[in-house]
C-alpha positions in Angstrom: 31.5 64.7 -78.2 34.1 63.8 -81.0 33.0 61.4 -83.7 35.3 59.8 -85.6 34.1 58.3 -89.2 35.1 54.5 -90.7 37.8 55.8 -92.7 39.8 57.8 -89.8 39.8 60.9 -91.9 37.4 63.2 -90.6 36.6 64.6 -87.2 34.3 65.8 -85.9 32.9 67.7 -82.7 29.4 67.6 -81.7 28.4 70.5 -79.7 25.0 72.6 -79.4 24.7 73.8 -75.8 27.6 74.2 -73.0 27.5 70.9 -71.4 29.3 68.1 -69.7 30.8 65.3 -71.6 29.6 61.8 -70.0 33.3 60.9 -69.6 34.5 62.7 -66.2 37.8 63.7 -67.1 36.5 65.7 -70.1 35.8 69.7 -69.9 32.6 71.4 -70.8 32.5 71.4 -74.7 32.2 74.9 -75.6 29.8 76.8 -78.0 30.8 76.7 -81.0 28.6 74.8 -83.4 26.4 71.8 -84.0 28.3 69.7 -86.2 32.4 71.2 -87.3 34.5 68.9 -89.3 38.4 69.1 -87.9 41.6 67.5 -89.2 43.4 64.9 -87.6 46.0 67.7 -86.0 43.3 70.3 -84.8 41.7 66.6 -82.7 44.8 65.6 -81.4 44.9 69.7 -79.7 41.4 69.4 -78.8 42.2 66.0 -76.7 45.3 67.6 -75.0 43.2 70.7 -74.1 40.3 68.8 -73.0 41.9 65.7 -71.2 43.1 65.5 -67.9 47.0 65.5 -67.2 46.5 61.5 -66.4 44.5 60.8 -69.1 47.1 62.2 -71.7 50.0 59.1 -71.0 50.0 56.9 -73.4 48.0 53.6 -72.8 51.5 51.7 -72.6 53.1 54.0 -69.5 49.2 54.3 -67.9 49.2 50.0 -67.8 52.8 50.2 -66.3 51.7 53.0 -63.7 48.7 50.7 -62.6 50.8 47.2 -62.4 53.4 48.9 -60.4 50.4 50.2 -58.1 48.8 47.1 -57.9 52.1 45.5 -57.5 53.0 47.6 -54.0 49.5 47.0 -53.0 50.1 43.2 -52.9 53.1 43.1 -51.3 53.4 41.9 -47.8 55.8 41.6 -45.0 58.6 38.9 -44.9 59.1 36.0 -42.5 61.8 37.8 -40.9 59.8 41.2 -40.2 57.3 38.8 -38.8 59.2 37.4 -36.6 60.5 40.3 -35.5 57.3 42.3 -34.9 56.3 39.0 -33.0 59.3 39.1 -30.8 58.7 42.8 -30.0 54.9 42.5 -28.9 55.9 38.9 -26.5 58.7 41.8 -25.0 56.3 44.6 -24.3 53.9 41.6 -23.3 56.5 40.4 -20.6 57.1 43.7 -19.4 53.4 44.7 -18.8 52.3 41.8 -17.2 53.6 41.5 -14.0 52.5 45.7 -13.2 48.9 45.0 -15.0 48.3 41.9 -12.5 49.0 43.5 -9.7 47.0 46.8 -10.5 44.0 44.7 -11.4 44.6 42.5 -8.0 44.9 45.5 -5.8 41.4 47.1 -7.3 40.1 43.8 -6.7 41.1 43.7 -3.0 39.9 47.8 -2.8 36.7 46.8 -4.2 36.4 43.5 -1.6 36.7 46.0 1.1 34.4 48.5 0.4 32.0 46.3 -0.5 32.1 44.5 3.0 32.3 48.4 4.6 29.5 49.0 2.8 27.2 45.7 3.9 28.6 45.8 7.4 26.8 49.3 7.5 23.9 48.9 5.8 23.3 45.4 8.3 23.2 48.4 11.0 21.2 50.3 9.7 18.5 47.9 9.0 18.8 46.9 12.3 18.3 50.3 13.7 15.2 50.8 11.4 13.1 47.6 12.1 14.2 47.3 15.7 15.4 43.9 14.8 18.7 42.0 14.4 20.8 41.7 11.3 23.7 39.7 10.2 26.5 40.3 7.7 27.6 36.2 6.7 30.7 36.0 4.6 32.0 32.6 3.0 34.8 31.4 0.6 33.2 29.0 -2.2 35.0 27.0 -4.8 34.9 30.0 -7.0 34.5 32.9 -5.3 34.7 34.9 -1.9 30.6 35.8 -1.0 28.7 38.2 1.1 25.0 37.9 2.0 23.3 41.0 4.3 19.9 39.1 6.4 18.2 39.4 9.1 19.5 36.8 11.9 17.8 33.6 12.4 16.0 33.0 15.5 15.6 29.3 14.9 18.1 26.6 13.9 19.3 26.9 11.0 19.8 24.0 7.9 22.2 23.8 5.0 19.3 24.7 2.8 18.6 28.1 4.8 22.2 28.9 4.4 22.0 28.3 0.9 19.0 29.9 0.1 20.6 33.7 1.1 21.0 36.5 -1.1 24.0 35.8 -2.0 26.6 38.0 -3.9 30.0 37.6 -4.6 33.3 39.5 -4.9 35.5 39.9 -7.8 37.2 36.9 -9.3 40.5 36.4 -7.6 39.7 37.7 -4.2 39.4 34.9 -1.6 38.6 35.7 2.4 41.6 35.1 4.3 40.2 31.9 6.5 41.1 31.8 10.5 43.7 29.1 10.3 45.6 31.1 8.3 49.0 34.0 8.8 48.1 37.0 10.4 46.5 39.2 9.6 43.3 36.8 9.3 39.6 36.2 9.3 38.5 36.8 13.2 34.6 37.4 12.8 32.6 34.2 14.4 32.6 31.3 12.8 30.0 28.7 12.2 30.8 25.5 11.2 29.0 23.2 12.3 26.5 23.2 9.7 27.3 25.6 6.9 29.0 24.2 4.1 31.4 25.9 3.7 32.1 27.9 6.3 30.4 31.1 7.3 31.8 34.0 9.3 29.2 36.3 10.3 28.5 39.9 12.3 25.4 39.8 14.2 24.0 43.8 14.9 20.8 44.0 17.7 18.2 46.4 17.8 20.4 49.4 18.6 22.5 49.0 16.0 25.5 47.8 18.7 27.3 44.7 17.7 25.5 41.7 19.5 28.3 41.2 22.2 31.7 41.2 22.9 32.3 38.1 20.1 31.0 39.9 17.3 34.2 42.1 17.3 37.1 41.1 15.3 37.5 42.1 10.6 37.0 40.0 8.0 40.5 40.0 5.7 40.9 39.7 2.3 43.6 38.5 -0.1 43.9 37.8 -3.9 45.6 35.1 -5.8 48.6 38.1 -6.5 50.8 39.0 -4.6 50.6 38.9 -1.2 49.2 42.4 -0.2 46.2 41.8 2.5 43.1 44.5 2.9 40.4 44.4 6.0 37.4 46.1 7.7 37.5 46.1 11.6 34.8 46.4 14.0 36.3 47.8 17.4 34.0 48.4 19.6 31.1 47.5 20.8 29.3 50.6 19.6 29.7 49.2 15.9 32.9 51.5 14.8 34.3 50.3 11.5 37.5 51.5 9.9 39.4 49.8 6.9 42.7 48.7 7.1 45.7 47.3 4.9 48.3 44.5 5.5 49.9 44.8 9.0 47.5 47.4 10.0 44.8 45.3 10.4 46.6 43.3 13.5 45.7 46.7 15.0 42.3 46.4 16.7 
């Protein structure tokens, strides 16, 4: 520790024991006694020695060094380079698009159909275990495409009973290709005549056979991209299912 007296003519270093000065950029004072006077020279050599290669500039360059810092550091980008950066990101944005849609549309339409594999299969299995018939029911709502696996009625049925089934839906964007539509389309049975909306439907008996020649037919679905279609098929009585894409699924 250096102490300096009022009238600037003396020095001083305060020693004792090797230890660390309080200021970070200071070495370890070394041993050399309690209390030695030093002239102005011999404290200017001890502050070189002792003070780190930073801390020897003069406080006039260290101010200039930190404003120019401080100066880069709030500096920002122009209007221009805005502009331009802008411009790029809109161009990549173009570019990307179009292929991003129609990945996320085609995983949406792979998903649709193995879900509907899926429930079509697991209706026959249930039917098989409980000796009993079950139903796959598929509908388009205002929002989205849905799928409900039940057991099939064996009394007439109300709006309410149709609205009350376990219903789930598709992704967004995937819509079930309706019977009035181009081939390749909807073919399952339809009921209409009180659903609302419509309900196509796969009825499986007790053997796990579909329930008649009528039951036969796929459910087709389509997304809001692109016009790429993706279906399940029933083909034979028997219950066979296979999945099919675009004009593959004409084939029955």
């Amino acid at each position: 520790m250096v102490v300096i007296d009022r009238n600037l003519e003396n020095f001083y270093v305060l020693t004792g024991k090797t230890r660390y000065n309080q200021r970070k950029h200071l070495k370890p004072t070394k041993k050399i006694e309690d209390i030695m006077p030093i002239t102005r020279a011999r404290y200017l050599r001890y502050l070189h020695n002792n003070l780190s290669p930073k801390s020897r500039l003069p406080p006039a360059r260290r101010h200039r060094r930190f404003h120019k810092r401080s100066h880069n550091l709030g500096s920002g980008f122009t209007l221009l380079e805005l502009l331009v950066a802008l411009a790029f990101v809109g161009i990549l944005t173009a570019i990307a698009s179009p292929s991003w849609l129609g990945f996320s549309s085609n995983q949406s339409l792979n998903s649709a159909q193995t879900i509907a594999l899926s429930s079509l299969r697991l209706a026959q299995s249930k039917s098989k275990q409980e000796q009993l018939n079950w139903q796959v029911s598929f509908r388009n709502t205002v929002n989205r495409a849905q799928y409900a696996v039940h057991k099939t009625p064996t009394f007439n049925t109300t709006a309410a009973y149709w609205d009350g089934l376990p219903w789930e839906s598709f992704d967004i964007g995937v819509r079930i290709v309706e019977d009035i539509e181009s081939q390749p389309r909807t073919t399952f049975t339809k009921l209409s005549a009180v659903p609302e909306p419509d309900v196509y439907r796969v009825k499986f008996d007790a053997k796990g056979n579909v329930d008649g020649l009528g039951e036969l037919g796929r459910i087709t679905f389509s997304s809001k991209v692109g016009d790429r279609r993706k279906c399940v098929i029933i083909s034979t009585v028997l219950g066979v299912m296979r999945s099919a894409v675009s004009s593959s699924c004409n084939q029955t």
